[in-house]
FIFILUM-257233 format. One record per residue (C-alpha): x, y, z; residue number from 1; residue in one letter. Coordinates in steps of 0.5 Angstrom, whole numbers, padded with zeros to 4 digits, always signed. Example, Ala and Ser with C-alpha at 12.3 -4.5 7.8 and 13.67 -1.06 7.14 Angstrom:
REM residues 2
[site [+0025, -0009, +0016], 1, "a"]
[site [+0027, -0002, +0014], 2, "s"]
//
This chain:
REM residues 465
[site [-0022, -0166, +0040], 1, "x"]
[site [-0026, -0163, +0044], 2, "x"]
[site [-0031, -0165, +0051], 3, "x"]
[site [-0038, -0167, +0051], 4, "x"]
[site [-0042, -0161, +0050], 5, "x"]
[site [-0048, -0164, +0053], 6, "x"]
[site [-0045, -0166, +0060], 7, "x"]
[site [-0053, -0168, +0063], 8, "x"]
[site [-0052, -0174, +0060], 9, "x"]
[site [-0048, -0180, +0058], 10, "x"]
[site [-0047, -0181, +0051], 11, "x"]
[site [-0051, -0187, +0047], 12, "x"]
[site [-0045, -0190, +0042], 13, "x"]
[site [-0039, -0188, +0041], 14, "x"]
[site [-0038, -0189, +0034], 15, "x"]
[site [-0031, -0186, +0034], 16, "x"]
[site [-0025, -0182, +0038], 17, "x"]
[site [-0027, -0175, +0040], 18, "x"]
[site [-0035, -0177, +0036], 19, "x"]
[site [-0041, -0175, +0041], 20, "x"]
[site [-0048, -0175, +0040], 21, "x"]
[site [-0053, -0171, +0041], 22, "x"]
[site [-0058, -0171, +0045], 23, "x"]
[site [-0065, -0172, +0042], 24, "x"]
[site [-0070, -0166, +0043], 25, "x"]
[site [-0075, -0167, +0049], 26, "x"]
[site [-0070, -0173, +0052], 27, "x"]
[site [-0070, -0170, +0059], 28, "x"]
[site [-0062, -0170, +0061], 29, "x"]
[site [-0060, -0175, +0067], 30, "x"]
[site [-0054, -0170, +0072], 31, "x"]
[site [-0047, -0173, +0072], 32, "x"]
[site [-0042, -0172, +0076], 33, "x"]
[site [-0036, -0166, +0075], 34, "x"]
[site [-0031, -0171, +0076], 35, "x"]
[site [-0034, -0176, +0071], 36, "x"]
[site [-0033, -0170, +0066], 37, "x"]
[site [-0026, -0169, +0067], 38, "x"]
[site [-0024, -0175, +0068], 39, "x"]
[site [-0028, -0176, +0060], 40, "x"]
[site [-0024, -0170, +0057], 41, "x"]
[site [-0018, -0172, +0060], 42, "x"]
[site [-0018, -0180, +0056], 43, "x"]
[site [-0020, -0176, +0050], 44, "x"]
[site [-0013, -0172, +0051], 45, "x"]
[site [-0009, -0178, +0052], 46, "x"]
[site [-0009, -0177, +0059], 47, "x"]
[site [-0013, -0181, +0063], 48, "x"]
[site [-0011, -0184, +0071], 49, "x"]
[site [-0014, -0190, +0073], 50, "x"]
[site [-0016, -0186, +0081], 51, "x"]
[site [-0017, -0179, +0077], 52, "x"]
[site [-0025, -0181, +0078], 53, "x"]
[site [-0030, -0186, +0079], 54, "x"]
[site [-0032, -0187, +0072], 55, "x"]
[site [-0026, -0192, +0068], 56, "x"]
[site [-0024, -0189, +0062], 57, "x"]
[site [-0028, -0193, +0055], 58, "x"]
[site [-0024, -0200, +0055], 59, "x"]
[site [-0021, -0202, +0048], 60, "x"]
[site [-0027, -0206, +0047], 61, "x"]
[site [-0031, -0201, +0046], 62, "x"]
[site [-0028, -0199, +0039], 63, "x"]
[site [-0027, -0207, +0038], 64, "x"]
[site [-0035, -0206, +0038], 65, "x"]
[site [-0036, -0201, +0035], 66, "x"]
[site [-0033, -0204, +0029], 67, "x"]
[site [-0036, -0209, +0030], 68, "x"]
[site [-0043, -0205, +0029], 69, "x"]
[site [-0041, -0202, +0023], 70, "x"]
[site [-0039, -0209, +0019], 71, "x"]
[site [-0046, -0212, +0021], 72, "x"]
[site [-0049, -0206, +0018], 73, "x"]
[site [-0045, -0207, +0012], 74, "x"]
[site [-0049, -0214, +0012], 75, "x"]
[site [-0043, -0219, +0014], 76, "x"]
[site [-0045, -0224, +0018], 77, "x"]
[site [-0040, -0224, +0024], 78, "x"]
[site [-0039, -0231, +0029], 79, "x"]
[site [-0043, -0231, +0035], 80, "x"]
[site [-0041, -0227, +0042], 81, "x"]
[site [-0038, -0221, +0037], 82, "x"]
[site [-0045, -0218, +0038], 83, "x"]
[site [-0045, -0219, +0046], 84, "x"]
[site [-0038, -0216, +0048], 85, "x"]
[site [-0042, -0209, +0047], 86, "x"]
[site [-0042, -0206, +0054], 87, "x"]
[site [-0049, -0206, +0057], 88, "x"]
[site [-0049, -0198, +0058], 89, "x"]
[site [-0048, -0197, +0052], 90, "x"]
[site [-0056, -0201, +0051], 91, "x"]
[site [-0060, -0194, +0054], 92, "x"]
[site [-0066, -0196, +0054], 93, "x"]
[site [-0069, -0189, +0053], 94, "x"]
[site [-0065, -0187, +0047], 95, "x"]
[site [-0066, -0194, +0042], 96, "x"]
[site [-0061, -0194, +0037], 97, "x"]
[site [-0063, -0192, +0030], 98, "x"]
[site [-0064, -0197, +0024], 99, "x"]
[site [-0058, -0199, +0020], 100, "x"]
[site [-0058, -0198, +0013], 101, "x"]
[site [-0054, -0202, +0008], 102, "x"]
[site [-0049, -0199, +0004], 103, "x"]
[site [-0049, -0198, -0004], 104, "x"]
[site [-0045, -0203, -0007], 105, "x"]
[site [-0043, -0206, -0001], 106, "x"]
[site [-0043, -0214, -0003], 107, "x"]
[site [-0050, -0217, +0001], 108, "x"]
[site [-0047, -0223, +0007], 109, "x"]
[site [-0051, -0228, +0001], 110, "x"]
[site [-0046, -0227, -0003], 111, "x"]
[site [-0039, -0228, +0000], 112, "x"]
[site [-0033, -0225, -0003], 113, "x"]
[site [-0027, -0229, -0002], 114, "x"]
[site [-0020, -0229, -0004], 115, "x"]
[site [-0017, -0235, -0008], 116, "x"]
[site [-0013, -0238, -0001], 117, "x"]
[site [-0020, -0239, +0000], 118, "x"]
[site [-0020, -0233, +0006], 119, "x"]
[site [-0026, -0229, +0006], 120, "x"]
[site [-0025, -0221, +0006], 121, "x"]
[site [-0029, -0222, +0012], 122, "x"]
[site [-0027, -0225, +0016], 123, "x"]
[site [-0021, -0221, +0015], 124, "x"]
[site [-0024, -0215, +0017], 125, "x"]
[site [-0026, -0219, +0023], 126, "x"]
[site [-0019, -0220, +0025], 127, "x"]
[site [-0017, -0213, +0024], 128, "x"]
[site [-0023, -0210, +0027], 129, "x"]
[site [-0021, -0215, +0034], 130, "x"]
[site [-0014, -0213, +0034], 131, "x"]
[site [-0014, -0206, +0038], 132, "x"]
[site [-0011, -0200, +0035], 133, "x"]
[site [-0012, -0203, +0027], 134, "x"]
[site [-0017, -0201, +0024], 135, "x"]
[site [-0020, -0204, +0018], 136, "x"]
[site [-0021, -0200, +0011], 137, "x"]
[site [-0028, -0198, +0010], 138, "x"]
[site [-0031, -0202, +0004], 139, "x"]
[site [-0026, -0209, +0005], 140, "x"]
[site [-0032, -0213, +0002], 141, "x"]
[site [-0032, -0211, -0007], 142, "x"]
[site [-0038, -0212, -0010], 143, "x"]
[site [-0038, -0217, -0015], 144, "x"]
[site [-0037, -0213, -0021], 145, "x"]
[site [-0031, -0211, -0018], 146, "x"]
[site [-0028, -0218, -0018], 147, "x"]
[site [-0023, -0220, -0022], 148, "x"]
[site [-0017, -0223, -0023], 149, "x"]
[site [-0016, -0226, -0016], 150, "x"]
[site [-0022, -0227, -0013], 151, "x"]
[site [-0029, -0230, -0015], 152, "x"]
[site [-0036, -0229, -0012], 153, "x"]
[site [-0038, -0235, -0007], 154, "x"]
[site [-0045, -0238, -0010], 155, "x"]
[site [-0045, -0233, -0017], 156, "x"]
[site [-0043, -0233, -0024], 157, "x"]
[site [-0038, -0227, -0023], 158, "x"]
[site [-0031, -0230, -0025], 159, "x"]
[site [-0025, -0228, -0028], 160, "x"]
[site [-0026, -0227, -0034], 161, "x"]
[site [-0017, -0229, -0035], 162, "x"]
[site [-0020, -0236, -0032], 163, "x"]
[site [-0025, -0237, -0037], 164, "x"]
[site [-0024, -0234, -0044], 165, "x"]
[site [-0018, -0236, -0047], 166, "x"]
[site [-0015, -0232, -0053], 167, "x"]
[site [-0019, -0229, -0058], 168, "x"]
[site [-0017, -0233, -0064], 169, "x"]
[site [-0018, -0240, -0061], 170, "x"]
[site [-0026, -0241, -0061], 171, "x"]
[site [-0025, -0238, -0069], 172, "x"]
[site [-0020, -0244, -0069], 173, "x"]
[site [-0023, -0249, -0066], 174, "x"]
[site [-0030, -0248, -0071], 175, "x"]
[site [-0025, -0248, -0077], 176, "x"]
[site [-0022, -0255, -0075], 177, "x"]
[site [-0029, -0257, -0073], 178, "x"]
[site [-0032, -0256, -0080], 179, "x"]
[site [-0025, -0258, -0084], 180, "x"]
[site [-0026, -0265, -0080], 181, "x"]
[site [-0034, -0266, -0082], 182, "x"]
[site [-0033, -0264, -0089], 183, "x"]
[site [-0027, -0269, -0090], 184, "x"]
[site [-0031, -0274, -0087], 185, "x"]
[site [-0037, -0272, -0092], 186, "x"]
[site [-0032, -0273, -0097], 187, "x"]
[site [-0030, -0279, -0095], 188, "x"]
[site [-0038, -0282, -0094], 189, "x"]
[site [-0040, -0279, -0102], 190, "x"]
[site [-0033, -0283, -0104], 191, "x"]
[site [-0035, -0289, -0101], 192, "x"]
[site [-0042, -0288, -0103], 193, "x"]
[site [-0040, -0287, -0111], 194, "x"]
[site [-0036, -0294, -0111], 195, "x"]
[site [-0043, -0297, -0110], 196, "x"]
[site [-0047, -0301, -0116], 197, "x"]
[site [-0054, -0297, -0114], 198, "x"]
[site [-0051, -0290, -0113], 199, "x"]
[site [-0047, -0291, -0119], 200, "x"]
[site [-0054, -0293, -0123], 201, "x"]
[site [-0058, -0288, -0120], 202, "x"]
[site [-0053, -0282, -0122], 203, "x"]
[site [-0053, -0284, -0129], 204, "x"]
[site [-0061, -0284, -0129], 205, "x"]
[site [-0061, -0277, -0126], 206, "x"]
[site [-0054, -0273, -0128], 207, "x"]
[site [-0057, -0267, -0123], 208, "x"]
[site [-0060, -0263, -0128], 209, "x"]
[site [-0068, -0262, -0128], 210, "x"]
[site [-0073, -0261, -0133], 211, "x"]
[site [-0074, -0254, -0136], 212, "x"]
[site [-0077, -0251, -0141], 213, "x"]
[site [-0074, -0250, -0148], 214, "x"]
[site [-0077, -0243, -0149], 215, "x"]
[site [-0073, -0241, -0142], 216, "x"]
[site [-0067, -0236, -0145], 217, "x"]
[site [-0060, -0239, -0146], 218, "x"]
[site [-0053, -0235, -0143], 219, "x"]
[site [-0053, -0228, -0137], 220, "x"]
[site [-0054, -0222, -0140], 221, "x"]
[site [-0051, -0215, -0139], 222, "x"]
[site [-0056, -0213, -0133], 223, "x"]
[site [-0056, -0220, -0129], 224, "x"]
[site [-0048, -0219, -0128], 225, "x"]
[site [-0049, -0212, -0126], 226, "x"]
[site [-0055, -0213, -0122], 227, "x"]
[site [-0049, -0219, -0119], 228, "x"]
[site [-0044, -0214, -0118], 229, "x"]
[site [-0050, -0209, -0113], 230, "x"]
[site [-0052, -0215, -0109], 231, "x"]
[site [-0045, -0217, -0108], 232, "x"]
[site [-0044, -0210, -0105], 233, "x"]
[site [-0049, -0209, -0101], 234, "x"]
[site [-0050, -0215, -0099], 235, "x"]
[site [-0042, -0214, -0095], 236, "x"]
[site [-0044, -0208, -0092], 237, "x"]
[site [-0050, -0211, -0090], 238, "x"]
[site [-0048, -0217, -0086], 239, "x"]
[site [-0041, -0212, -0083], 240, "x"]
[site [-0047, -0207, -0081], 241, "x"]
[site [-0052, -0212, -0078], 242, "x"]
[site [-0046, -0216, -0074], 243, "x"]
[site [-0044, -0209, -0071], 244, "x"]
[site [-0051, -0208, -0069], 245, "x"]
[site [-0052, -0214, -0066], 246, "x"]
[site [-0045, -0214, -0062], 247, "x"]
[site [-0043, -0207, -0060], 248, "x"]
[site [-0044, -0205, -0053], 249, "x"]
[site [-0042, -0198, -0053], 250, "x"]
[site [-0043, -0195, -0060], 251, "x"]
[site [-0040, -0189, -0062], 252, "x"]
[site [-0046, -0184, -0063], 253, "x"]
[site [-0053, -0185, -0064], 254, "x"]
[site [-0059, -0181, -0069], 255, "x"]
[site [-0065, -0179, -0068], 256, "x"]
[site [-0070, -0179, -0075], 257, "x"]
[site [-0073, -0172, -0077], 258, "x"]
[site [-0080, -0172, -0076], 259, "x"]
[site [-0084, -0174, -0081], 260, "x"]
[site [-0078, -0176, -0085], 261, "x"]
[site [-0077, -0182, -0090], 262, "x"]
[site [-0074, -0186, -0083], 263, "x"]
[site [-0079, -0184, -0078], 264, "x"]
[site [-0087, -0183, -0083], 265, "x"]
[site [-0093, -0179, -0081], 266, "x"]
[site [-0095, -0182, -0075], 267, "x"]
[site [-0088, -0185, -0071], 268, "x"]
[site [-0086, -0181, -0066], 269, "x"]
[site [-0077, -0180, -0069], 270, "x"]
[site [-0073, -0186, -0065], 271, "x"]
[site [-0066, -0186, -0062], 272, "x"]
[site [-0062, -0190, -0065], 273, "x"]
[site [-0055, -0192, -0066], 274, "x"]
[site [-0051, -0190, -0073], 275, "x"]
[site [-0050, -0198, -0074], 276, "x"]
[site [-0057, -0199, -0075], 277, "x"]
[site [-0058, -0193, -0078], 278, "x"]
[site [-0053, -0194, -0083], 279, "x"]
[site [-0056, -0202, -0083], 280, "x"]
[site [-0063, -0199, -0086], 281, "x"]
[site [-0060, -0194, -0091], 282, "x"]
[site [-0056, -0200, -0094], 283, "x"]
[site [-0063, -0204, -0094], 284, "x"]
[site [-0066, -0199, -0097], 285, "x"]
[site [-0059, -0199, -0104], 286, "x"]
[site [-0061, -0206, -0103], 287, "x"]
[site [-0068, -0207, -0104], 288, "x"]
[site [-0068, -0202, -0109], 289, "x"]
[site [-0064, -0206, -0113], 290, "x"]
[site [-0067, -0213, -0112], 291, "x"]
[site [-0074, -0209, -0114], 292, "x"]
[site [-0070, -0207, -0120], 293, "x"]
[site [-0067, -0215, -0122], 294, "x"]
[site [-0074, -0217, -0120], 295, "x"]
[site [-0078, -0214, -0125], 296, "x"]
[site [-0072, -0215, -0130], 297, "x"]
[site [-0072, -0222, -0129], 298, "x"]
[site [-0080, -0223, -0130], 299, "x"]
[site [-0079, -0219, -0136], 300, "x"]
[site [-0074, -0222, -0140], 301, "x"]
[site [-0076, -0230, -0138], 302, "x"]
[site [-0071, -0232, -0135], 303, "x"]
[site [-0075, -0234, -0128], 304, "x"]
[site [-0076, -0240, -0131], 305, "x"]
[site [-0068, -0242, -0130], 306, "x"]
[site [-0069, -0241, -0123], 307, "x"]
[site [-0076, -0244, -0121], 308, "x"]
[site [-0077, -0251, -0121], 309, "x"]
[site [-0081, -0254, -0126], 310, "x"]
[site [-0082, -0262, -0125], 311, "x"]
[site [-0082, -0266, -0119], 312, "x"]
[site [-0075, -0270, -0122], 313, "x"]
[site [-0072, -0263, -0118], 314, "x"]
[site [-0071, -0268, -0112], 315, "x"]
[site [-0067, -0274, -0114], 316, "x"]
[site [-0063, -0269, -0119], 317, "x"]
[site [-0062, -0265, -0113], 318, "x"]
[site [-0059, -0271, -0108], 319, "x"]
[site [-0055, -0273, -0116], 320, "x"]
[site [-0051, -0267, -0115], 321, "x"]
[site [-0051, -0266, -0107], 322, "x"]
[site [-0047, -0274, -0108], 323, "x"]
[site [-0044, -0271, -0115], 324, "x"]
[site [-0041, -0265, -0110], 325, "x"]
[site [-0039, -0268, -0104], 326, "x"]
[site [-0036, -0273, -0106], 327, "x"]
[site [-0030, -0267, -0111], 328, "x"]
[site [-0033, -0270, -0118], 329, "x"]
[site [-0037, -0265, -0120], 330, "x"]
[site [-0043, -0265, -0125], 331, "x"]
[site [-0043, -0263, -0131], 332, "x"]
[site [-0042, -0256, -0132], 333, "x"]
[site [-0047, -0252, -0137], 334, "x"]
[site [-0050, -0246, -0134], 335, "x"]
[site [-0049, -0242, -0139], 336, "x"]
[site [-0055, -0245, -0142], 337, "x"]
[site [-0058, -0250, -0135], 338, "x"]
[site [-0056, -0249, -0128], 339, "x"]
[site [-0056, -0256, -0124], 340, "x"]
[site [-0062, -0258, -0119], 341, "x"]
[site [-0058, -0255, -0113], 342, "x"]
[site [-0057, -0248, -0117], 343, "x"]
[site [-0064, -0248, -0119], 344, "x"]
[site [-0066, -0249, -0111], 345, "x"]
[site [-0061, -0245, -0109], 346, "x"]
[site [-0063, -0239, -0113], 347, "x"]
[site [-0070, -0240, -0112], 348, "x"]
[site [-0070, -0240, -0104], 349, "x"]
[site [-0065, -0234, -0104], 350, "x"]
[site [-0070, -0229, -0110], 351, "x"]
[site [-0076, -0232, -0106], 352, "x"]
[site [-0075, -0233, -0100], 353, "x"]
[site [-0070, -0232, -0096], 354, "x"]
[site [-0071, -0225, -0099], 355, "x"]
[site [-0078, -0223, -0097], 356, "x"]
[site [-0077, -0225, -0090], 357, "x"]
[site [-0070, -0221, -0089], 358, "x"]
[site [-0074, -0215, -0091], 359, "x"]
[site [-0081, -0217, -0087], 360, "x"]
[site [-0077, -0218, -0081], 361, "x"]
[site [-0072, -0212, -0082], 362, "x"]
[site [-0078, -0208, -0083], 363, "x"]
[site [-0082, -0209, -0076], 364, "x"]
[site [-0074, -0209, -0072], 365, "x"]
[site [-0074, -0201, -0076], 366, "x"]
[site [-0076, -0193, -0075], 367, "x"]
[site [-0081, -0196, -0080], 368, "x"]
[site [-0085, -0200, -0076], 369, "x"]
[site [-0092, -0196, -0075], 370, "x"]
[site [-0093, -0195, -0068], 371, "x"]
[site [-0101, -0194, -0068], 372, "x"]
[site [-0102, -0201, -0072], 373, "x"]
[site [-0103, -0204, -0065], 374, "x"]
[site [-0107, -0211, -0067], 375, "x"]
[site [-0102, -0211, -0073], 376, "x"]
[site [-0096, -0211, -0068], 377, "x"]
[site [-0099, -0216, -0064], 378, "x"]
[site [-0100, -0222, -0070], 379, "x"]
[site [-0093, -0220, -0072], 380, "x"]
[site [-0089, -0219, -0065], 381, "x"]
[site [-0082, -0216, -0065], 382, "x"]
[site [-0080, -0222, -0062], 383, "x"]
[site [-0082, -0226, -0068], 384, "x"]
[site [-0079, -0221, -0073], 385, "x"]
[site [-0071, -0222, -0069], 386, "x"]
[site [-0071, -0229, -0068], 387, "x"]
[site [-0072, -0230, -0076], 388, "x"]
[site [-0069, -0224, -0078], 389, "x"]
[site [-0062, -0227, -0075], 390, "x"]
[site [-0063, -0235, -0078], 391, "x"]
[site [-0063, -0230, -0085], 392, "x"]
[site [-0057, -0227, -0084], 393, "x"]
[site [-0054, -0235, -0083], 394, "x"]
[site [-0057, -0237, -0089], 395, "x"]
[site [-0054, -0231, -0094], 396, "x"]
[site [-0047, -0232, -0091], 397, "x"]
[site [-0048, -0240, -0092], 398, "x"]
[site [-0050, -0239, -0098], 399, "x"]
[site [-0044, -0233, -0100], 400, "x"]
[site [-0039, -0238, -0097], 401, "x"]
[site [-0041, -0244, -0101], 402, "x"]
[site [-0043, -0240, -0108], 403, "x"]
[site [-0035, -0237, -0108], 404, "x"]
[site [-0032, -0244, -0107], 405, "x"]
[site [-0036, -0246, -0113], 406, "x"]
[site [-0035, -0242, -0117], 407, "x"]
[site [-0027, -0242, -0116], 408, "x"]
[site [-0027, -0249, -0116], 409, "x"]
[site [-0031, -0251, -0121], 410, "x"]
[site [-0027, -0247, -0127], 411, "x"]
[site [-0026, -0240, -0124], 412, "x"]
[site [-0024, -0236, -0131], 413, "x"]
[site [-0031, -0239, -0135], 414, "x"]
[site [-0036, -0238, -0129], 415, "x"]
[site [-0032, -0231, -0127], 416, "x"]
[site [-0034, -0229, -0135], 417, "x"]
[site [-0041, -0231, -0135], 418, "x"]
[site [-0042, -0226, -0129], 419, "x"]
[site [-0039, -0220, -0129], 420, "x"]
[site [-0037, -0220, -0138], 421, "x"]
[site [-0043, -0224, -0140], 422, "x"]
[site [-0039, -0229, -0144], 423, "x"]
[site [-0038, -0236, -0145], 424, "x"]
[site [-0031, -0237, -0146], 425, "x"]
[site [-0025, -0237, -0142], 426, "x"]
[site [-0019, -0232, -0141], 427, "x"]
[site [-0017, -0226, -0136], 428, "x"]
[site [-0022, -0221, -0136], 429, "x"]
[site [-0027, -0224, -0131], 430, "x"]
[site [-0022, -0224, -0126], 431, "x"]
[site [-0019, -0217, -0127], 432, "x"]
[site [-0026, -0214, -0127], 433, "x"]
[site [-0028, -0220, -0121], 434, "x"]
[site [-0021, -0216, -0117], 435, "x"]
[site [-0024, -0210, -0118], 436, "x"]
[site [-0030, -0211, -0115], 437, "x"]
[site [-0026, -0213, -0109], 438, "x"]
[site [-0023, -0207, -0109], 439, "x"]
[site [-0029, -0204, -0109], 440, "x"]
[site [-0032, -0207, -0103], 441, "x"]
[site [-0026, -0206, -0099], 442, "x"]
[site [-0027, -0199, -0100], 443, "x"]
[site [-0033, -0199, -0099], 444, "x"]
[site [-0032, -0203, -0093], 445, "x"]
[site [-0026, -0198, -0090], 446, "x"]
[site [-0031, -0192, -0092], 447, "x"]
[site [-0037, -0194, -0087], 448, "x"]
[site [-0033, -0192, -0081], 449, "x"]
[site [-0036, -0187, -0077], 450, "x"]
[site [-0032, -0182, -0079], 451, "x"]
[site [-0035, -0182, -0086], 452, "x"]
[site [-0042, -0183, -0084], 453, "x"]
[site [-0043, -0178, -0080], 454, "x"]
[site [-0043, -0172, -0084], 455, "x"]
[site [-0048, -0177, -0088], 456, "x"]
[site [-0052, -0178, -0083], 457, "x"]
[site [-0053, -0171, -0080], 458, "x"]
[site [-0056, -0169, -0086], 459, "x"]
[site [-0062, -0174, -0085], 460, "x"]
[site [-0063, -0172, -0077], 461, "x"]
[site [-0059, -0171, -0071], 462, "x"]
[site [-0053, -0175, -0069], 463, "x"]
[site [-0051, -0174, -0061], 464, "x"]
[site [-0045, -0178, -0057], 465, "x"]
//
């Protein structure tokens, strides 16, 4: 340690063992006295006397103090009397005290860290900081993102994350068993219902199947099982691609469109996005391509007139075959020549409606959207296109779940054959070509991994960590 440089003056705060500080330029320098210097040296070797000199060496309380300072420019609120043990020679009056900063990352006195016995991390600092020898570690107080485990944050949302999320497996588990309790007592209702006269009346009166005109064609043909099969696979990787999106916190590369290319058209500025939602709009533009192609076919061959309603019985045959369902006594299966009323409203909200919005929604959320159309975006906020675009994705995933589970429990082996063989009868080869596509798509699904879709997508643009 070394002396006081400047002996014309008595030092404003002493932060530390052996700190001085300097003399502020054009501060005229008060003389001290040679003993008061050598009496300051010596305390700093460890070797002071009480009749050395006139001037006392520094008490302890002089480092209790300025710990005591340095916990107030941390922004901790200390008990009153801590701030009025600061001796009075340290308060020249000449040389004001510079303000205090607070420290990044040092948690605010509003927001208190506090362990879970109840004891502040504080107060603790305090009690260390008013033993003399002890000092207290800098930076006690953690911010409230580093609080986990033991401690929470006094008056935030910021808790353990042990103490408020149990396993992953349970909120998927309780959903499950929420939906199986609904679902048997629905069964139970339409059970009940059947035994009724006027239900039982009203079901003969309408068996579930809506007027349609005799031209409309009988059967499924050979496109319409594969168009079944492209949009089944599409629709999969879709769904996985656009939860990934919506869920990933950190995703494993991001891409950039080429300048006036497909993804990024004449007039957008090329935005950086995540392989996610690139791979997404690739998959969306597989998919619109084929729904395009089952569009022209479905108008050109008639058989639109099998899945848009055409009289008002539509309604009760509807509520027929809801009742029908629910309550496991099924209609009467003929789909090969007539789908029942709730096929019919199925299909036609799904071709024409529920297609259209999943594209005019993903269309304003895409590199696609013209950046120059500024009265188009403000009649069709980005807003509008997320909040509707997600309820759609819902309904596809309901609409999936519902269809497989009829098709496998209403007579797997003829409904399988009339949508992948394009045959009305009943034997194996529906479900081996059925399992088959599975494969497929469990492929397809191991082969959109960022290991393999990079390469892809470096060829449509750039790709960066």
């Amino acid at each position: 340690m070394t002396s006081e440089k400047n002996p014309g003056r008595t030092p404003a705060r002493r932060r530390m063992a052996g700190y001085t500080r300097l003399v502020t330029e054009g501060t005229k320098a008060e003389p001290v006295s040679e003993e008061r210097t050598q009496a300051s040296a010596r305390q700093q070797q460890g070797g002071s006397s009480a009749g050395d000199g006139d001037t006392p060496s520094p008490t302890p309380i002089e480092d209790a103090s300025t710990r005591v300072d340095r916990l107030q420019a941390q922004g901790v609120d200390l008990p009153a009397g801590h701030t009025e043990q600061e001796p009075k020679q340290r308060q020249h009056p000449a040389t004001p005290s510079p303000a205090r900063k607070r420290r990044m990352g040092v948690t605010p006195a509003t927001a208190a860290v506090r362990d879970v016995d109840g004891r502040s991390a504080a107060s603790a600092e305090v009690d260390s900081a008013a033993q003399p020898g002890v000092i207290a570690p800098t930076g006690a107080t953690p911010s409230s993102a580093g609080v986990t485990g033991t401690r929470e944050v006094v008056g935030g949302d910021a808790a353990s994350r042990s103490n408020v999320v149990g396993p992953a497996w349970l909120k998927p588990a309780l959903i499950t068993a929420v939906v199986l309790v609904l679902c048997f007592l629905v069964v139970l209702a339409a059970r009940g219902l059947r035994t009724l006269e006027g239900v039982q009346e009203f079901v003969l009166a309408y068996d579930g199947h809506a007027w349609q005109p005799e031209v409309a064609p009988d059967g499924i043909p050979a496109w319409l099982g594969w168009q079944h099969f492209f949009n089944v696979f599409f629709m999969v990787l879709i769904l996985r691609t656009g939860l990934q999106v919506r869920t990933e916190r950190k995703p494993p590369g991001y891409w950039t469109a080429k300048k006036d290319s497909f993804f990024s058209p004449k007039g957008n500025s090329p935005k950086k996005v995540s392989l996610s939602q690139w791979l997404h709009q690739s998959l969306d533009v597989l998919w619109v391509a084929n729904g395009v192609i089952f569009f022209v076919l479905l108008l050109v061959s008639g058989h639109w007139m099998r899945i848009v309603p055409m009289s008002w019985d539509i309604f009760p045959n509807m509520l027929s075959a809801a009742v029908q369902y629910a309550s496991l006594d099924w209609p009467a299966e003929t789909g090969w020549q007539h789908y029942n009323a709730l096929q019919v409203v199925a299909y036609f909200l799904t071709v024409f409606v529920a297609s259209p919005l999943a594209i005019l929604s993903g269309v304003r959320i895409s590199t696609w959207w013209p950046e120059r159309a500024k009265r188009l975006s403000k009649v069709y906020p980005v807003e509008w296109a997320r909040a509707l675009h997600f309820p759609v994705m819902l309904y596809f995933v309901a609409f999936t779940a519902v269809h497989v589970f009829l098709v496998i429990f209403t007579g797997a082996l003829q409904n399988l054959n009339h949508m992948f063989t394009s045959r009305d009868v009943v034997d194996w080869w529906g479900l081996v070509i059925f399992l088959i596509s599975l494969l497929v798509i469990a492929a397809a699904w191991f082969l959109t991994r960022p290991l393999f879709t990079t390469p892809v997508a470096m060829r449509m643009g750039k790709v960066t960590k």
